[in-house]
C-alpha angles and dihedrals in degrees: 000000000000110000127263118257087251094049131108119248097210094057121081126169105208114200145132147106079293109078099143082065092042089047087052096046095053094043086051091047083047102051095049083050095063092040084061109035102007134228106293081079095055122100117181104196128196096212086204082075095027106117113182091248087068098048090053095048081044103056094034091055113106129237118258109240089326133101083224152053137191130205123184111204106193110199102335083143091063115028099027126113112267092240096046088059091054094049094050097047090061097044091050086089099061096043095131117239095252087066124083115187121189121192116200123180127187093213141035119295114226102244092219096075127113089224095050094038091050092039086056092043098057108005132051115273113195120182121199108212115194113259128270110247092260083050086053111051085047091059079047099055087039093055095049104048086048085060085055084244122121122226121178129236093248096045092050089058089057089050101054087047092055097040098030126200100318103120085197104065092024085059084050093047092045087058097050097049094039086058081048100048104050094122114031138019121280113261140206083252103045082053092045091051099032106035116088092215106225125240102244099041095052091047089053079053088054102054094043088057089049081055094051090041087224102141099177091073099036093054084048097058090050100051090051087053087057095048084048093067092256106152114237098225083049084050100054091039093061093044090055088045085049094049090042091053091045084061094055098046089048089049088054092042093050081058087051091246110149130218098292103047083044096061087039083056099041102031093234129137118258099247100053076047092057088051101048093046088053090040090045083068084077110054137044112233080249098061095048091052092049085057094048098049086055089041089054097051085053087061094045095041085059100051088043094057093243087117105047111218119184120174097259101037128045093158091134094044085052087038089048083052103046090041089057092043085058093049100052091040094059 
C-alpha cells in the first residue's frame, strides 16, 4: 500500500498471514542497512518490553556518524501495554527523519486500533498475504532450482497440498527434500516418505474428499495425519473448526459478500476463507449444518464419557471419526 501524500516516509507497519516474506524483507532491508550505515545505528526492540519512554529515547537518539537509523519493533501492536500504545501513537508525528522505524507483527493487527489506524494514515502499511496455490508451486520450483535440486510441475503441486501455504515449515521441507534429492529428481514417493504434511492443509484434503464422498481418501489422509504425530484430539478439533468455519463463509455468500468482507465478518484470514468459499460450492448450508451437528455430539459423547479416551488410546474416538466419514461418504 503506497503512502498517503500526508504520510511519513521513514515510518512501515509490517504485518499479514505471511510472516516468513515479511521476515525476508526486513532481514534484506536489514542487511543493506548495515552495508551503508553500519550496525551501531541499528536497534532491534521486543515490543513486549517495549515501554513508550523508551520509544521515545529510542527514536530521538542521533545516528552515530551516519545520516540514518534504523529501528526493528517486533509485535508492540500486539504485546505492548495499552497506555504505551497510546503514548506511542502520539509521539509517531515528531520521529525525526533520520529515524526509520519498522513494525513488524506475527500476527493480525486489529484494525481498530488507534496505532494501526494512525500507522496507515501517515506511514506505509504492507501487508504480506500467504500465496495462492499456482503462486505456490512456483516459490517451490524456484527454491528448488536455487538449491541447485530439481523438483517437477506435478510433483510441486503435491508438495504445496501436503505442506500447504506456510512459507516457514514448506522452506524446511524444500531443504530436506533438495539434500535428498542431489542426485536424482524429487519423486511422489520421496514427497509422500520425507514431507511432514501440515494440519490445515490436510484438513482442507479431507473435506474436499467428504465432498467428493470418496472415503477411501479421506480415510487415507487421516490416517497420514495420524502417522505424522497429529494428535487426534488436535485433528477433530480443527474439522469441526473447518466445518464451523464452512457455516460462516456460506452464511456471508448467501448475503453476496465476497472473500474479503467475509474474513473482515468472521475474523479469518484470508487464505483458510478462499478455501471455504471454493469448498461452499460443495455443500448446501444444509448439509453443512447436518456435519456439524454429528460432529457436535462426538464431541459430547466424549466429555460425557460415552467415547472412552485414555492417553494412550483414543481407538472409539477414531472409531467415532472413521465411522462419521463413512457416514457422510455414502
Amino acid at each position: 500500500m503506497p503512502p498517503t501524500p500526508a504520510s511519513k516516509q521513514n515510518i512501515y507497519l509490517f504485518h499479514g498471514s505471511d510472516n516468513f516474506t515479511a521476515t525476508q524483507k526486513i532481514n534484506h532491508w536489514r542487511r543493506e542497512f548495515e552495508k551503508k550505515h553500519g550496525d551501531l545505528n541499528l536497534q532491534i526492540l521486543e515490543g513486549e518490553r517495549l515501554t513508550a519512554g523508551d520509544f521515545t529515547e529510542a527514536t530521538n537518539t542521533l545516528p552515530f556518524l551516519s545520516e540514518k537509523k534504523l529501528i526493528i519493533i517486533r509485535d508492540f501492536l500486539r504485546d505492548a501495554e495499552e497506555e504505551d500504545r497510546k503514548t506511542v501513537t502520539e509521539k509517531l508525528d515528531q520521529i525525526p527523519d533520520y529515524c526509520v522505524v519498522v513494525f513488524i507483527e506475527r500476527d493480525k493487527p486489529d484494525a481498530r486500533t488507534g496505532l494501526f489506524k494512525k500507522l496507515s494514515k501517515i506511514g506505509s502499511v504492507i501487508e504480506f498475504v500467504q500465496p495462492e496455490m499456482h503462486e505456490l508451486v512456483q516459490w517451490i520450483k524456484k527454491e528448488f532450482e536455487r538449491k541447485s535440486s530439481c523438483i517437477g510441475n506435478r510433483e510441486a503441486v503435491l508438495l504445496a497440498e501436503t505442506v500447504g501455504p506456510d512459507l516457514w515449515q514448506m522452506s524446511g521441507e524444500v531443504e530436506k527434500l533438495s539434500l535428498y534429492g542431489l542426485d536424482k529428481p524429487i519423486d511422489e514417493k520421496s514427497i509422500e516418505a520425507l514431507a511432514s504434511p501440515n494440519l490445515s492443509a490436510s484438513i482442507f484434503k479431507l473435506t474436499d474428499y467428504i465432498a467428493q464422498k470418496n472415503s477411501r481418501m479421506t480415510l487415507r489422509t487421516l490416517n497420514i495425519m495420524m502417522q505424522s504425530g497429529d494428535d487426534l484430539f488436535q485433528i477433530f478439533f480443527m474439522i469441526v473448526r473447518h466445518f464451523r468455519i464452512l457455516i460462516e463463509v456460506k452464511a456471508c455468500l448467501e448475503k453476496k459478500m465476497d472473500g474479503t468482507q467475509i474474513a473482515q465478518k468472521i475474523r479469518e484470514n484470508p487464505y483458510p476463507v478462499k478455501i471455504g468459499i471454493g469448498q461452499c460450492k460443495n455443500f448446501t448450508s444444509d448439509k453443512l449444518t447436518q456435519i456439524y451437528r454429528k460432529l457436535l455430539q462426538i464431541d459430547i459423547d466424549t466429555k460425557s464419557g460415552r467415547i472412552k479416551t485414555q492417553a494412550a488410546d483414543n481407538t472409539e474416538l477414531r472409531l467415532a471419526i472413521e465411522r462419521l466419514i463413512v457416514d457422510l461418504c455414502a
